[in-house]
TORKOL-4160 file (C-alpha; in steps of 0.2 Angstrom, whole numbers, padded with zeros to 4 digits, m for minus):
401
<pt num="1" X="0000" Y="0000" Z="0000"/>
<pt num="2" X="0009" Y="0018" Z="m0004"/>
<pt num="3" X="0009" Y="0029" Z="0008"/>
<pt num="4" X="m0002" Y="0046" Z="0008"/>
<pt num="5" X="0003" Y="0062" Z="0012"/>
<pt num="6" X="m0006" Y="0073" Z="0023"/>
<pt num="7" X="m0005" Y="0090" Z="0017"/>
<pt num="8" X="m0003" Y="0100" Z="0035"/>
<pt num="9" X="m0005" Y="0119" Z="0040"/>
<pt num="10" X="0013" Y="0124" Z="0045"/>
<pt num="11" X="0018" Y="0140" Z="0055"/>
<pt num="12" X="0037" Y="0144" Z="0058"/>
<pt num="13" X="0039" Y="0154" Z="0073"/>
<pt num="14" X="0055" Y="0162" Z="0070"/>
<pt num="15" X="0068" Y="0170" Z="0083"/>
<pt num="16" X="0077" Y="0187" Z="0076"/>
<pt num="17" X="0083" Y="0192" Z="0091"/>
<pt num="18" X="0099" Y="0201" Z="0091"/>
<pt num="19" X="0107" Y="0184" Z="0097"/>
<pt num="20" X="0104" Y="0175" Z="0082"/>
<pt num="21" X="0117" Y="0188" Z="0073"/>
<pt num="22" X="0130" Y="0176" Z="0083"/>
<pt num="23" X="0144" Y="0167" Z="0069"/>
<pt num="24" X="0146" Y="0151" Z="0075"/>
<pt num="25" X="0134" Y="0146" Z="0059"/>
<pt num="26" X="0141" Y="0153" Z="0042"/>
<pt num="27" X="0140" Y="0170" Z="0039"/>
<pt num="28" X="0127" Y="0171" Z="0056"/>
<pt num="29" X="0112" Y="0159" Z="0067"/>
<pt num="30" X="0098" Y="0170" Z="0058"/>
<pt num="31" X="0105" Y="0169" Z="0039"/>
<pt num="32" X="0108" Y="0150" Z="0042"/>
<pt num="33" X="0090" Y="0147" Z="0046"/>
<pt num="34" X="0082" Y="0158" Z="0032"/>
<pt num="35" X="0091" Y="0147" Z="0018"/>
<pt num="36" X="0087" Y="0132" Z="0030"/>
<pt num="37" X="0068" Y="0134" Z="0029"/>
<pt num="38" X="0069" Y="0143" Z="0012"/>
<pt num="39" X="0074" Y="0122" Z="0007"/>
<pt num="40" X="0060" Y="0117" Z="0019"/>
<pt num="41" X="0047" Y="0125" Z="0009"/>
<pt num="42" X="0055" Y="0123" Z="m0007"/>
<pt num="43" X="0055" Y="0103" Z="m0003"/>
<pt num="44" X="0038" Y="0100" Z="0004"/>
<pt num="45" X="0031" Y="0109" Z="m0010"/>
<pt num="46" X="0040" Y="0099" Z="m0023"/>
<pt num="47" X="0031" Y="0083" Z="m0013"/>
<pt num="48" X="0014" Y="0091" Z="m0007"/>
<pt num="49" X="0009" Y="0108" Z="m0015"/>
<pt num="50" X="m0006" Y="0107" Z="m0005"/>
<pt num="51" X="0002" Y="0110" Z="0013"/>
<pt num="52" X="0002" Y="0132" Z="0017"/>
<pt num="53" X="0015" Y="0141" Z="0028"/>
<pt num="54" X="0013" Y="0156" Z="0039"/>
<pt num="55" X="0029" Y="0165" Z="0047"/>
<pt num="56" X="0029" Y="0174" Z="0063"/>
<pt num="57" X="0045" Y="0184" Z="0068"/>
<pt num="58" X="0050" Y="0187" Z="0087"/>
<pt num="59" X="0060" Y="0197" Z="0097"/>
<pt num="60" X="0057" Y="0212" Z="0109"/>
<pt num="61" X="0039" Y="0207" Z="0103"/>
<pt num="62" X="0030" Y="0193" Z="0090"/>
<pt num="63" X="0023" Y="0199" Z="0076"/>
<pt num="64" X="0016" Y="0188" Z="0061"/>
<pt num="65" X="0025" Y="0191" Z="0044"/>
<pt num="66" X="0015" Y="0182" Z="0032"/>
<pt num="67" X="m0002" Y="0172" Z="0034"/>
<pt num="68" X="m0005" Y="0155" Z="0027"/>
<pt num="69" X="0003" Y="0157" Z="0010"/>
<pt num="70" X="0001" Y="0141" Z="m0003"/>
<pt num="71" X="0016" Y="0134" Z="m0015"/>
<pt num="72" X="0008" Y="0144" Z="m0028"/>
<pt num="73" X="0014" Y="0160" Z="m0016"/>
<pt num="74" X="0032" Y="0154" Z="m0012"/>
<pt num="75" X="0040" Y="0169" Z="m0021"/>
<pt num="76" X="0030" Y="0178" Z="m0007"/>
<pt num="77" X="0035" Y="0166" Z="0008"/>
<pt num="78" X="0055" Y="0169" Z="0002"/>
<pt num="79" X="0052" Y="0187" Z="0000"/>
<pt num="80" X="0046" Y="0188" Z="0018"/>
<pt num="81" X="0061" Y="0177" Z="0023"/>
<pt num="82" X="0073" Y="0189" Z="0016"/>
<pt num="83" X="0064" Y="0203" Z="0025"/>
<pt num="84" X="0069" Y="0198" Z="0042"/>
<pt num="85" X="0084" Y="0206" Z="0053"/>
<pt num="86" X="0091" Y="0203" Z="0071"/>
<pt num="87" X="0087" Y="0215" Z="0085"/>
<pt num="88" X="0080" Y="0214" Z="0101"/>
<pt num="89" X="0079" Y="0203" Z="0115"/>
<pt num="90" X="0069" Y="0187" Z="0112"/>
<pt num="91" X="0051" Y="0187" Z="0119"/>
<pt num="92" X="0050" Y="0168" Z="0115"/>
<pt num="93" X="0032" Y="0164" Z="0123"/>
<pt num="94" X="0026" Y="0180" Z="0114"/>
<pt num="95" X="0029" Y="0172" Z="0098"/>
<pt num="96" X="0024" Y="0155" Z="0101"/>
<pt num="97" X="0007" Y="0163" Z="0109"/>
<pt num="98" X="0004" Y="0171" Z="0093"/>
<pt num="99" X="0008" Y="0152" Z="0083"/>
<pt num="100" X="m0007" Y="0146" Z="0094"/>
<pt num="101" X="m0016" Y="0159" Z="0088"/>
<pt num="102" X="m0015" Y="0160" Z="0070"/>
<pt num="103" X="m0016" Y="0140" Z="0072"/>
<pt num="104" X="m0032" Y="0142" Z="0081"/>
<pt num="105" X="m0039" Y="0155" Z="0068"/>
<pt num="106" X="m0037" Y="0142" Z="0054"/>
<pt num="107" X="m0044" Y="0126" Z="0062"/>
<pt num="108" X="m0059" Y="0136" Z="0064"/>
<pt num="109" X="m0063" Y="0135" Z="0047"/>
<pt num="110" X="m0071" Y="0122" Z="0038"/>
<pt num="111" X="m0059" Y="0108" Z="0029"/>
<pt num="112" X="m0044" Y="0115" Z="0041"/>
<pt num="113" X="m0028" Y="0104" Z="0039"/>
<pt num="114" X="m0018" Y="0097" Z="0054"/>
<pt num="115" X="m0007" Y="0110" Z="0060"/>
<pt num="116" X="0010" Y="0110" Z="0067"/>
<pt num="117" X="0020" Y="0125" Z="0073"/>
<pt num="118" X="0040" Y="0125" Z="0069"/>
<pt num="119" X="0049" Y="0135" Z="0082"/>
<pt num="120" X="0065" Y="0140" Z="0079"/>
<pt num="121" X="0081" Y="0148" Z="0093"/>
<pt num="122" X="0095" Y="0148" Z="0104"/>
<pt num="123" X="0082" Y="0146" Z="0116"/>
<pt num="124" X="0090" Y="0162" Z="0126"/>
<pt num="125" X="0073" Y="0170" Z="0132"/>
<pt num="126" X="0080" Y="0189" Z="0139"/>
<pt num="127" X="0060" Y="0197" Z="0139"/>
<pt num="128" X="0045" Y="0185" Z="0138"/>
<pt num="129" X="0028" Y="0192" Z="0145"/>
<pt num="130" X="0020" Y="0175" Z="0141"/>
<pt num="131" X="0026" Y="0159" Z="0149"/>
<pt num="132" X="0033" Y="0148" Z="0135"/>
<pt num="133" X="0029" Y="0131" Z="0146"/>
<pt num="134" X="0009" Y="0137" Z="0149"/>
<pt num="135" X="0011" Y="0139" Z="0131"/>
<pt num="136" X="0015" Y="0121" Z="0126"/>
<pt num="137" X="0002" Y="0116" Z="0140"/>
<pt num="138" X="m0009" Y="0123" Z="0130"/>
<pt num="139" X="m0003" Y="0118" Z="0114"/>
<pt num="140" X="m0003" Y="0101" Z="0122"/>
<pt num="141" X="m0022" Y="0102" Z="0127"/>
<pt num="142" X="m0028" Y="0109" Z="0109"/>
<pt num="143" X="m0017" Y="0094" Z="0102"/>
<pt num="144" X="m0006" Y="0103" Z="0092"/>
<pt num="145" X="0015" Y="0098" Z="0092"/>
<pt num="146" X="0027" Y="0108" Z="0093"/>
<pt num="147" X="0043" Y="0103" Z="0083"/>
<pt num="148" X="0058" Y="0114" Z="0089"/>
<pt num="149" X="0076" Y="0119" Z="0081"/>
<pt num="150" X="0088" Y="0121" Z="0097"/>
<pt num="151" X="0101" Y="0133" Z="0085"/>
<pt num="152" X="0119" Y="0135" Z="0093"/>
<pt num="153" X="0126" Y="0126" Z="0112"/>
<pt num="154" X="0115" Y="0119" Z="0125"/>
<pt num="155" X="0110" Y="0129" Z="0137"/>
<pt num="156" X="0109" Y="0125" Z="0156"/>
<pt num="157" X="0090" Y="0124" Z="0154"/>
<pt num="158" X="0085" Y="0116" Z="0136"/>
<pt num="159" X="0070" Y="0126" Z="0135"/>
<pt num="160" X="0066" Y="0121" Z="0118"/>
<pt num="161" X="0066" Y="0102" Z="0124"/>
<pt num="162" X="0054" Y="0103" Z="0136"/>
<pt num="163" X="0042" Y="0112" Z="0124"/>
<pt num="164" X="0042" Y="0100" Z="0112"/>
<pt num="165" X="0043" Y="0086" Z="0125"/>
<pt num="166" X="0026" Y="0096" Z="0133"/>
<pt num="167" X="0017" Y="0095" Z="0115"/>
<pt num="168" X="0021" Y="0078" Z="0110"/>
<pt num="169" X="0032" Y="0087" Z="0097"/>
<pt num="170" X="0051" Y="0083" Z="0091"/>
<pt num="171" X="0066" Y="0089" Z="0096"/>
<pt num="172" X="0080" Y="0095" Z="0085"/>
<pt num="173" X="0099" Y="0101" Z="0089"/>
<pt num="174" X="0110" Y="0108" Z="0075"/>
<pt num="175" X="0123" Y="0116" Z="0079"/>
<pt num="176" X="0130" Y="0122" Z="0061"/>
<pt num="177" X="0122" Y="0128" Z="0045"/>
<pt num="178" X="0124" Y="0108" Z="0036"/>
<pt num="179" X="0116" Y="0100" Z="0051"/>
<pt num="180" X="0101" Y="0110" Z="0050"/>
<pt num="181" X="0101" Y="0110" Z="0033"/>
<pt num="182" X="0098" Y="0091" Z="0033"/>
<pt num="183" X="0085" Y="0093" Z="0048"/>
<pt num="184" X="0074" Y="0106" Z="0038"/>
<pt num="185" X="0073" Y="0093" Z="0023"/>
<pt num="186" X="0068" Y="0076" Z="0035"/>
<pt num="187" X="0055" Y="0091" Z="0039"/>
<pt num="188" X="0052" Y="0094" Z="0025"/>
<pt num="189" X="0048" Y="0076" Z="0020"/>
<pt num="190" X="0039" Y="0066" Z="0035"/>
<pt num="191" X="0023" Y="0072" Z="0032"/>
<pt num="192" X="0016" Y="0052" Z="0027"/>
<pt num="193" X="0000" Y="0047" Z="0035"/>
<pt num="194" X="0004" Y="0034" Z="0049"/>
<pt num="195" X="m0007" Y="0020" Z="0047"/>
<pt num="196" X="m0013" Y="0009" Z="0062"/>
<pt num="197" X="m0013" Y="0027" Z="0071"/>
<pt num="198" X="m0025" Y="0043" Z="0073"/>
<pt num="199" X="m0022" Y="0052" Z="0061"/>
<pt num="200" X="m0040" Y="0062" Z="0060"/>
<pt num="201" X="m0040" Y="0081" Z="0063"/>
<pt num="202" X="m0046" Y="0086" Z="0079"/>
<pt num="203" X="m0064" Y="0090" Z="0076"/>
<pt num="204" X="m0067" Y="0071" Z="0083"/>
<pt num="205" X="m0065" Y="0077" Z="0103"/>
<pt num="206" X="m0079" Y="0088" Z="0105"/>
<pt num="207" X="m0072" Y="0096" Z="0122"/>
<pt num="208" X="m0057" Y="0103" Z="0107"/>
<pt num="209" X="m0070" Y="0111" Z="0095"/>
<pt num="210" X="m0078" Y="0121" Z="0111"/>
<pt num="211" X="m0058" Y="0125" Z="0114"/>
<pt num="212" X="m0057" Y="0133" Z="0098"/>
<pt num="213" X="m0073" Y="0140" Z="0093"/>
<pt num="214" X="m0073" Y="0158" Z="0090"/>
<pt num="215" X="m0084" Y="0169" Z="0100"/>
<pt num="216" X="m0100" Y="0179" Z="0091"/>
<pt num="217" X="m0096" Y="0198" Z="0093"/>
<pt num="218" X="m0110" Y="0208" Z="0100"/>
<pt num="219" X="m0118" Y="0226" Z="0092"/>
<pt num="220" X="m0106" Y="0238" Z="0101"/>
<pt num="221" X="m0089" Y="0224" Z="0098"/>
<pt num="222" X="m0092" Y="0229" Z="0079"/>
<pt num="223" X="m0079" Y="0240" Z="0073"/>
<pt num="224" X="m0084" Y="0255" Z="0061"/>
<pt num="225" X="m0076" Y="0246" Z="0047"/>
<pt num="226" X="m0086" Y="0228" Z="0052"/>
<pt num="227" X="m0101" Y="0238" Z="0055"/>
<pt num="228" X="m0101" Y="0249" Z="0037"/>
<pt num="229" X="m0097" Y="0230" Z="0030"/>
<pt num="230" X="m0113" Y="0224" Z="0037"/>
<pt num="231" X="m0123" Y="0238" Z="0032"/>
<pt num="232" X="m0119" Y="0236" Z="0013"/>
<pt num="233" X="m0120" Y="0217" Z="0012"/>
<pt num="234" X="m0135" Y="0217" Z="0021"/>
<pt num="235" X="m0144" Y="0234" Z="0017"/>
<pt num="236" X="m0143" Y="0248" Z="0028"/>
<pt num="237" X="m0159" Y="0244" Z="0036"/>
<pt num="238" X="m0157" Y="0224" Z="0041"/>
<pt num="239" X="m0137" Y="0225" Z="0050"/>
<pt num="240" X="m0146" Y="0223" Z="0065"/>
<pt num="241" X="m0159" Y="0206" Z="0058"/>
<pt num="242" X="m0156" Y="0188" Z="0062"/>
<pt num="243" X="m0149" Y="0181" Z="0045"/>
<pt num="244" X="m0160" Y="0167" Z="0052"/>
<pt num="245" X="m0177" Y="0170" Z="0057"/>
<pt num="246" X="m0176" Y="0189" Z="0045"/>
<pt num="247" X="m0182" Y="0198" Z="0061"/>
<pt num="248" X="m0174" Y="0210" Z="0074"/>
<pt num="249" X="m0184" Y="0201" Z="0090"/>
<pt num="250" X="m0179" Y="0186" Z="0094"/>
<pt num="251" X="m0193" Y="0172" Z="0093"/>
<pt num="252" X="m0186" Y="0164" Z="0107"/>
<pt num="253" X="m0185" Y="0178" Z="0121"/>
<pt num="254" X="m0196" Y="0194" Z="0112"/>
<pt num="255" X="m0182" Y="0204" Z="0115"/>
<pt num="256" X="m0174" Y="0216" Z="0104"/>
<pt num="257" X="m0157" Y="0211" Z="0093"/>
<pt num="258" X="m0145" Y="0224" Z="0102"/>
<pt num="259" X="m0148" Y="0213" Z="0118"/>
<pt num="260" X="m0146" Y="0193" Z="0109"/>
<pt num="261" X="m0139" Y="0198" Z="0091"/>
<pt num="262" X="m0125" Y="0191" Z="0085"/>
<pt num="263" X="m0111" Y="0193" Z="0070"/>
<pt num="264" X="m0101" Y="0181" Z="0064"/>
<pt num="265" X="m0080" Y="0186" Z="0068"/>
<pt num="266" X="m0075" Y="0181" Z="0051"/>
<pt num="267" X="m0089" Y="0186" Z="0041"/>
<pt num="268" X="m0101" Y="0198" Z="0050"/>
<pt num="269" X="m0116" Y="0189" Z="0045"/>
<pt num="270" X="m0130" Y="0193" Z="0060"/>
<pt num="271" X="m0138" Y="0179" Z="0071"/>
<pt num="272" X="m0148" Y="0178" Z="0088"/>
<pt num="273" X="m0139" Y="0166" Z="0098"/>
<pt num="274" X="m0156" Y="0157" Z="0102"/>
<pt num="275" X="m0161" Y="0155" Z="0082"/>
<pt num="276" X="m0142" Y="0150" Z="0080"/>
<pt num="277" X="m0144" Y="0137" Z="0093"/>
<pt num="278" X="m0159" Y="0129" Z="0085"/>
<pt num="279" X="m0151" Y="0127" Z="0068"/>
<pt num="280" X="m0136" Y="0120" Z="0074"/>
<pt num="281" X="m0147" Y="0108" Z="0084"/>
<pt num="282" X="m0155" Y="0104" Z="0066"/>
<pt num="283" X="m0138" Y="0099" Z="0061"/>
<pt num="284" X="m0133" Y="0081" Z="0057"/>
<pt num="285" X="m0116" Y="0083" Z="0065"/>
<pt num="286" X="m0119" Y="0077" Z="0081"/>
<pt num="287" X="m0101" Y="0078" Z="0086"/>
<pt num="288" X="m0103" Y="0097" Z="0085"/>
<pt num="289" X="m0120" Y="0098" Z="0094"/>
<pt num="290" X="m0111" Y="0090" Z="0108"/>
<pt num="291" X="m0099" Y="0103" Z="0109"/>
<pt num="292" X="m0109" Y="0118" Z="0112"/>
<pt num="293" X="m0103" Y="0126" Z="0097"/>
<pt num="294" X="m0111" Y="0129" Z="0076"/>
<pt num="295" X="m0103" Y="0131" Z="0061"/>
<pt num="296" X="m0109" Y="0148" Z="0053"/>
<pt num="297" X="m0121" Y="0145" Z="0038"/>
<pt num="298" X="m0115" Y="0159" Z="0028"/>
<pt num="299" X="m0095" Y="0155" Z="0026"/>
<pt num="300" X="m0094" Y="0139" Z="0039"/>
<pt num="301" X="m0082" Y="0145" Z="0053"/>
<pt num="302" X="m0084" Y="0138" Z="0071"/>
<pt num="303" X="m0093" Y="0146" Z="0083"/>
<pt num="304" X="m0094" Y="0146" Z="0101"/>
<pt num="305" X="m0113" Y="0145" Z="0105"/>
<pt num="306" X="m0116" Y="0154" Z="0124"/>
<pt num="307" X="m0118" Y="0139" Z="0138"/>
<pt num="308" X="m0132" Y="0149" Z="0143"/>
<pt num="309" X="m0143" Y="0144" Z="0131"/>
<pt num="310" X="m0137" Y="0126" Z="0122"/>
<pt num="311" X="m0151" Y="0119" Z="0131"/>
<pt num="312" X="m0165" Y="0128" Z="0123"/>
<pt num="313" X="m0170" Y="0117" Z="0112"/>
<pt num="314" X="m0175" Y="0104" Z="0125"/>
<pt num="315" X="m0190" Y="0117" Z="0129"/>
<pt num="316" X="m0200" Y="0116" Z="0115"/>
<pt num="317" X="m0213" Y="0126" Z="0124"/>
<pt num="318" X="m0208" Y="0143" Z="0131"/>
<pt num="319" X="m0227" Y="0149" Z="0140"/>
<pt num="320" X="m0232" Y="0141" Z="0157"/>
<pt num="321" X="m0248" Y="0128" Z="0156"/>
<pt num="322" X="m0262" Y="0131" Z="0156"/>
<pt num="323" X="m0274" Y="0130" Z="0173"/>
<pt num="324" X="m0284" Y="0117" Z="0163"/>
<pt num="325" X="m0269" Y="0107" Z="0162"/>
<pt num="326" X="m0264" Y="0098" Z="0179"/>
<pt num="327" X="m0246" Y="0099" Z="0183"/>
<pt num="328" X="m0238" Y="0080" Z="0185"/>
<pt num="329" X="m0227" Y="0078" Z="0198"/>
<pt num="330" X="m0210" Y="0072" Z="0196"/>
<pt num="331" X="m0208" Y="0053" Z="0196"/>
<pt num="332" X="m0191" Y="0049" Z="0210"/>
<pt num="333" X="m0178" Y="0038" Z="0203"/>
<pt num="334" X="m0162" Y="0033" Z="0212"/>
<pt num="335" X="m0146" Y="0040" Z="0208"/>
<pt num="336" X="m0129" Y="0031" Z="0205"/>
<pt num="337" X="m0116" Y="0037" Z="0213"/>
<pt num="338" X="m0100" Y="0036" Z="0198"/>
<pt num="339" X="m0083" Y="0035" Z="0206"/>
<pt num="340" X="m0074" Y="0040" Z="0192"/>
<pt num="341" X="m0083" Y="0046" Z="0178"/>
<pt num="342" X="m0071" Y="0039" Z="0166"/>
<pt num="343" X="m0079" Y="0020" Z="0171"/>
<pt num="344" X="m0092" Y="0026" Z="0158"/>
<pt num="345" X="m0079" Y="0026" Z="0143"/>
<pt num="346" X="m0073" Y="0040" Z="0134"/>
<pt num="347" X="m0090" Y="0049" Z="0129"/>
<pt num="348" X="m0095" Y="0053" Z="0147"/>
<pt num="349" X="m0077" Y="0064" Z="0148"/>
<pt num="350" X="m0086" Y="0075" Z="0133"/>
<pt num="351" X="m0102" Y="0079" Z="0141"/>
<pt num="352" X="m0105" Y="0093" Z="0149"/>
<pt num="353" X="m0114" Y="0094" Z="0169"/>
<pt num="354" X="m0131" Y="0103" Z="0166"/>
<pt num="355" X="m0126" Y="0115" Z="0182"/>
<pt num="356" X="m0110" Y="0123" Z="0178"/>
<pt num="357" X="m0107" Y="0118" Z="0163"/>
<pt num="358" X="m0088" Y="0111" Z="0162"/>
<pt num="359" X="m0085" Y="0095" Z="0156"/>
<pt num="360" X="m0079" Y="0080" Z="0166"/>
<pt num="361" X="m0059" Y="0074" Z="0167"/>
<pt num="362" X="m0053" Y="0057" Z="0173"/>
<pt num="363" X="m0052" Y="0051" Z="0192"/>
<pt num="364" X="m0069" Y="0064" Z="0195"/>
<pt num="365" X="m0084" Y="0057" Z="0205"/>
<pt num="366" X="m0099" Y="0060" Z="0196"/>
<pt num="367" X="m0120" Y="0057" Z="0201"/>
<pt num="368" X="m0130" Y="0048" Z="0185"/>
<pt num="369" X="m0148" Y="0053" Z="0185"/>
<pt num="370" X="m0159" Y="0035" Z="0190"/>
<pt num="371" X="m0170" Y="0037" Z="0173"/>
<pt num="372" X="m0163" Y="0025" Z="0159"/>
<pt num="373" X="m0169" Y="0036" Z="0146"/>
<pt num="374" X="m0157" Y="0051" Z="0153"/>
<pt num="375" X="m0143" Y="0046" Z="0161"/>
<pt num="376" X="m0137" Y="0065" Z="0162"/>
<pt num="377" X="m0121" Y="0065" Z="0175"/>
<pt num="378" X="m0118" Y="0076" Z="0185"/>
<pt num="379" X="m0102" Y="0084" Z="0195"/>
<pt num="380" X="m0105" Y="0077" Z="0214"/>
<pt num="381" X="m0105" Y="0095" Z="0223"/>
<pt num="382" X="m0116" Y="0100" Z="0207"/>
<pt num="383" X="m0128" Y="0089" Z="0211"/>
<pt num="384" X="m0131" Y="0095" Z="0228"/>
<pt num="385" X="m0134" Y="0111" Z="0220"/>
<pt num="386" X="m0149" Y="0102" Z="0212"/>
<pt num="387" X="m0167" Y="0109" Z="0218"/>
<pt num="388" X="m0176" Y="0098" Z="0226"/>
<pt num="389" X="m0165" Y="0084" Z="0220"/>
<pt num="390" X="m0172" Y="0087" Z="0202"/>
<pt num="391" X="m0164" Y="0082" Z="0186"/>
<pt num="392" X="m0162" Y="0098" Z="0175"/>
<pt num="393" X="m0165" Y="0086" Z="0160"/>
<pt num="394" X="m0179" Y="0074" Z="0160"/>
<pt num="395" X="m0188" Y="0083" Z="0177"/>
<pt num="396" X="m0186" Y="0066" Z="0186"/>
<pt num="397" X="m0184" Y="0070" Z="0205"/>
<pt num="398" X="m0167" Y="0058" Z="0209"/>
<pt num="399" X="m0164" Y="0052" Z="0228"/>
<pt num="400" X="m0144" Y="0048" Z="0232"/>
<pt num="401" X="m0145" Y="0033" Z="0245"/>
């Protein structure tokens, strides 16, 4: 069986502090690296044209030189290469915050490619207003690796290491130009789909998708720029209507869009959050209903739904009954008491408790609501919370014994 490639979405997070001007490498650290990646990208082009690179730049501060950029665009990539110079101190957690950014940014679109970042140093960190280790820690919970290029001696502390060692990424030492020469081309070449592993993007773990989904901006976030945007694609009298239900009030809540209007970030388009909720639940993706969060139907970026109201479609009925309708009481069903919720298998670590909302990790004790046909768990001190012992989904009242 030949192997496939997997075309991936790569960020090179560069140091240009004034350090790298050192001449160990031939004619300095910084020039060595440019040519090294310039073969990078020239490489992985020739094998995959469909991978993209981005190029983010650090030193006194990180600042992102190009965004994504495909092989059709590698005159641009090697333009912005040769733009670089040394200076500065070397804000190395800066940079590598603004990676997980841009990385972020593009998962949230639809067809996304795995990412990985690329950083590249002498690992000397002089002035760093983010933690580089909180950095891979988060790296390492959004599942992205972080490969690292340890350029020039080993210091006391290896910083690069332990980033990559955090994220599950590789490590690299090269300590002149032809050594990381050779390193940028293995780069360059190792992007083959591993069978008999898991190779799927991310959008599998519901919990990740919620990680990443952008948050809806309100009226007053609008910029004058996103707000004049709106207002031409839209028509000057319908910036403020739900792209959904065509109305300014809500149907959900009667109230006025300036209070529950939302725009899409990346393409304005105008929701309320309720009618957003409602068609995501309409969705066949169930993945993404579990994980709180839509894809916009206008241009499909991932959204953050509010917690506040991912539960309104289980009330289909929003007036209180009538007095002609006699009100059941709750039947009482035992609850379980869950030791460690991960006994359930991996699903129950996905779901999220009715009460606060966070979703459960490994080794927490849990309650199970008694009715077979719910099941909803719940965190133990949540449950507590629980009025009158009542389940917040199916109504039941649950007794712990």
């Amino acid at each position: 069986m030949a192997e496939q490639r997997v075309p991936e979405n790569i960020v090179i997070c560069l140091d240009t502090s004034r350090s790298m001007y050192r001449k160990d490498f031939t004619p300095n650290r910084l020039f060595s690296c440019i040519n090294a990646l310039k073969e990078l990208i020239s490489k992985r082009f020739e094998v995959d044209s469909l991978s993209t690179f981005a190029l983010i730049k650090f030193s006194d501060t990180a600042e992102k030189v190009i965004d994504f950029t495909p092989s059709s665009y590698i005159t641009h990539l090697n333009d912005a290469l040769d733009s670089l110079a040394c200076g500065g101190y070397s804000a190395l957690g800066d940079g590598l915050a603004l990676a997980i950014k841009t990385v972020i940014a593009e998962l949230r679109k639809i067809g996304a490619k795995p990412p990985r970042i690329l950083l590249i140093s002498d690992g000397k960190i002089m002035k760093s207003t983010v933690d580089p280790l909180k950095m891979a820690k988060l790296a390492q919970g959004l599942n992205i690796k972080i490969d690292t290029f340890l350029v020039g001696e080993i210091g006391k502390t290896n910083i690069l290491k332990r980033l990559s060692d955090i994220s599950g990424g590789r490590y690299f030492f090269t300590n002149d130009s032809e050594s990381l020469t050779r390193t940028a081309r293995e780069i360059a070449d190792d992007n083959y789909k591993r069978y008999g592993t898991d190779n799927d993007l991310i959008s599998e773990n519901p919990a990740f998708l919620r990680k990443i989904a952008a948050d809806l901006l309100r009226v007053q976030d609008l910029t004058k720029d996103q707000e004049q945007r709106v207002k031409q694609i839209r028509g000057e009298g319908d910036y403020k209507k739900c792209s959904i239900c065509f109305s300014d009030i809500n149907p959900y809540t009667k109230g006025t869009f300036y209070i529950t209007g939302r725009y899409c970030p990346n393409c304005t388009t105008p929701f309320h959050i309720h009618c957003l909720s409602a068609w995501a639940d309409s969705q066949k993706d169930h993945i993404v209903k579990r994980s709180g969060t839509a894809r916009c139907p206008h241009c499909f970026y991932l959204l953050k739904i509010p917690t506040e109201v991912t539960q309104i479609q289980k009330f289909r009925v929003l007036s209180r009954p009538s007095k002609e309708e006699p009100i059941q009481r709750p039947e009482i069903f035992p609850a379980k008491y869950i030791e460690d919720v991960a006994y359930l298998g991996e699903d129950a670590l996905f779901n999220a408790c009715p009460v606060c909302h966070y979703i459960f990790e490994k080794g927490q004790r849990a309650v199970q609501c008694g009715n077979l046909e719910c099941n909803t768990l719940y965190h133990e001190d949540c449950f507590k919370k629980l009025k009158e012992g009542q389940c917040k989904s199916c109504d039941v009242k649950l007794h712990l014994y």
